[in-house]
N, C-alpha and C positions, 0 to 999 in steps of 0.2 A: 795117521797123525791125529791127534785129539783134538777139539778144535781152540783151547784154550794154549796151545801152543800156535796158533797162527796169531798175526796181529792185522785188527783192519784198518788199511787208508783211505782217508776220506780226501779230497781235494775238490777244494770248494774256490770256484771263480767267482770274483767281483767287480760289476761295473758300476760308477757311480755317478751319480746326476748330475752332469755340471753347477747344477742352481744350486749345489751346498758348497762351493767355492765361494760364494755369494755372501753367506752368512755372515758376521761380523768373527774376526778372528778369536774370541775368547770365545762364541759358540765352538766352534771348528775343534778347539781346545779341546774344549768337555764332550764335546763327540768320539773325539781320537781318545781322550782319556779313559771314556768309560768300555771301547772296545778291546784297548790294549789289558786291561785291568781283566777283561774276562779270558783274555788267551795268556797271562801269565797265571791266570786262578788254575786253569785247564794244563799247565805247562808246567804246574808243581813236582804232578808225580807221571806224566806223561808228556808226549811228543806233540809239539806243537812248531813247525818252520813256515816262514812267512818269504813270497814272492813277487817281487813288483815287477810289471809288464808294462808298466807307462811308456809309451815308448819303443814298443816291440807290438805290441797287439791295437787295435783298435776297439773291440770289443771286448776288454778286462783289463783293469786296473791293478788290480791286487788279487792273489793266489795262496791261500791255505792250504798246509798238507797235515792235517789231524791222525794221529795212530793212537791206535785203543787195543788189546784184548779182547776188550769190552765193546760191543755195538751200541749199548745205552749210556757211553762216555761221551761219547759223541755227539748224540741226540743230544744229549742236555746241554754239551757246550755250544750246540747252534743254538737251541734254544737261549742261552743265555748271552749268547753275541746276538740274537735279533732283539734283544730289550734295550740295547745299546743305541744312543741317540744317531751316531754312523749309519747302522744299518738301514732305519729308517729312509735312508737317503741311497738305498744298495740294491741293485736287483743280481741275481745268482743267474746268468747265462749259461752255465756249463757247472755240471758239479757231477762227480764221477768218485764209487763205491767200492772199493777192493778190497785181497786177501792176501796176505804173502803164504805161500804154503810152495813148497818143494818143485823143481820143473822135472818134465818127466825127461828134460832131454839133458838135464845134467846132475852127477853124482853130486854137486854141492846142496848144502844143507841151507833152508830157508832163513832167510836174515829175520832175527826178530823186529828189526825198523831199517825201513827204506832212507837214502837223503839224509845220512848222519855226515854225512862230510863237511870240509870248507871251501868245496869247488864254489867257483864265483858265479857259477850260471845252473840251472837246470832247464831241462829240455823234454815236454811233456806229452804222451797224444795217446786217445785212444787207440784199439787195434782190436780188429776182427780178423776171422780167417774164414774163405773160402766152405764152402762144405763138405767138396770134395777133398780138402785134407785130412777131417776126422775119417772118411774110409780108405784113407790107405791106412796099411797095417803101421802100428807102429815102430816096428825095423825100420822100415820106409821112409817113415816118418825121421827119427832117430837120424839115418843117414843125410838126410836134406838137410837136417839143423846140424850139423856139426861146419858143413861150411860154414852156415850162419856165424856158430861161433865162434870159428877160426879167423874170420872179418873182423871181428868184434875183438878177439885176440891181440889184432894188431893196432889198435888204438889203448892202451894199458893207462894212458893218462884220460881218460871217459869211461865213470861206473857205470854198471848198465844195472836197473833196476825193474823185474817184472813182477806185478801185484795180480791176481787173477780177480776175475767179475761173475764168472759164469751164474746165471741164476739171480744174483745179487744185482744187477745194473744192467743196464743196455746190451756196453762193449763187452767183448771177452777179458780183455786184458786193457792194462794201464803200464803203459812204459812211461819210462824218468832217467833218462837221461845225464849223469852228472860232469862239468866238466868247466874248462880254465879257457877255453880257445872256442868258441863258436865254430869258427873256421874248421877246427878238428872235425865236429860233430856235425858238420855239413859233407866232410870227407866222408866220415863213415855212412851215412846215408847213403850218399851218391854209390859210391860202393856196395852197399845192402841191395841196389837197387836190380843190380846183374847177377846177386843169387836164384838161385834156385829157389828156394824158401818165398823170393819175394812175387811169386806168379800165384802163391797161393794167400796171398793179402787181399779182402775184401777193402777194409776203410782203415784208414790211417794218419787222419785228420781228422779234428782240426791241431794241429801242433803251435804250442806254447813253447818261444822265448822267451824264460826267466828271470829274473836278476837277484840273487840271493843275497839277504840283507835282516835284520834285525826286524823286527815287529813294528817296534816306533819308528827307524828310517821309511818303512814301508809306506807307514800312515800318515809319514811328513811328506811322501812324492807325493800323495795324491791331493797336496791343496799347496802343492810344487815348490818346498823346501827339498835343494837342492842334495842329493844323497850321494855315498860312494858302495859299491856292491861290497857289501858286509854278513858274514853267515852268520847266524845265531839267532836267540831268543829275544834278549832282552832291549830295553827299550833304549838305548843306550845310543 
């Protein structure tokens, strides 16, 4: 596969300094204004979804998932969200680099964007594998994951979404999660948990609860303008 037919995800975590809660409320304004403005510039002709975690995490506020073709789309839209008065006030605790391209363990064809739905939550974490899974053969291999997917089967209301890192970032992979029921998606875990498959998991933490929501709801929790989980882009 060529590699302008992959698309890369970028998923960028943010925590923010309590002391810019502080500011006087029309600073706050033009802080949120001026970063909203660069993720609808970046959102024109690509994929931009925003996740607020207030409330779910400790250590991250707000969650980006940027997709490009392009690697230098990307750069330049961080680039252009750290000129923003926001950032200033933002440190990236976690930020993880992917590729969607084809799995070896199923006939389905690579999605060209991850996280297009209107499920109300996504559910995030990096994932390594053991070493000893790349030397069994992949028959072997093959057979282990089809449980995997026969688990995952039975949850039909949770997309399951895997982006590859290899080379490109830490982890190997980036899973995401999509779905309407938390509750579901702690079933399906728990159950992952007595596969086969899941003896050859190295790390699979740290995992992010979501809350899928518009750009500007996003950037109103974080100085606690009250939101409701809302999927989409706009500032609305």
């Amino acid at each position: 596969m060529a590699v302008s037919d992959r698309t890369f995800a970028k998923f960028t975590f943010f925590k923010l300094d309590p002391a810019w809660r502080r500011r006087e409320p029309e600073q706050r304004a033009q802080d949120k204004r001026e970063f909203l403005a660069a993720c609808e510039d970046f959102a024109q002709d690509r994929s931009v979804r925003a996740y607020s975690t207030v409330g779910t995490r400790g250590d991250v506020d707000l969650v980006l998932l940027s997709q490009s073709p392009v690697l230098e789309d990307i750069h330049t839209f961080h680039v252009v969200l750290g000129q923003s008065g926001l950032a200033k006030w933002m440190t990236t605790p976690y930020s993880y680099l992917s590729q969607t391209k084809p799995s070896p363990y199923s006939e389905q064809a690579a999605r060209p964007e991850i996280c297009t739905s209107d499920h109300k939550y996504v559910f995030i974490y990096p994932m390594e594998k053991k070493r000893e899974w790349y030397a069994l053969p992949l028959e072997e291999r093959r057979r282990i994951m089809r449980e995997h997917i026969e688990i995952g089967r039975r949850y039909p209301d949770i997309t399951i979404n895997t982006t590859y890192s290899f080379g490109i970032d830490d982890q190997e992979f980036v899973v995401s999660f999509e779905g309407d029921d938390p509750g579901r998606f702690l079933d399906l875990v728990n159950e992952l948990r007595g596969s086969e498959s899941s003896q050859y998991t190295l790390r699979d933490t740290p995992i992010f609860t979501c809350i899928a929501m518009s750009i500007g709801r996003a950037l109103d929790a974080l100085d606690g303008t009250p939101v409701t989980a809302v999927a989409g882009v706009s500032a609305a």
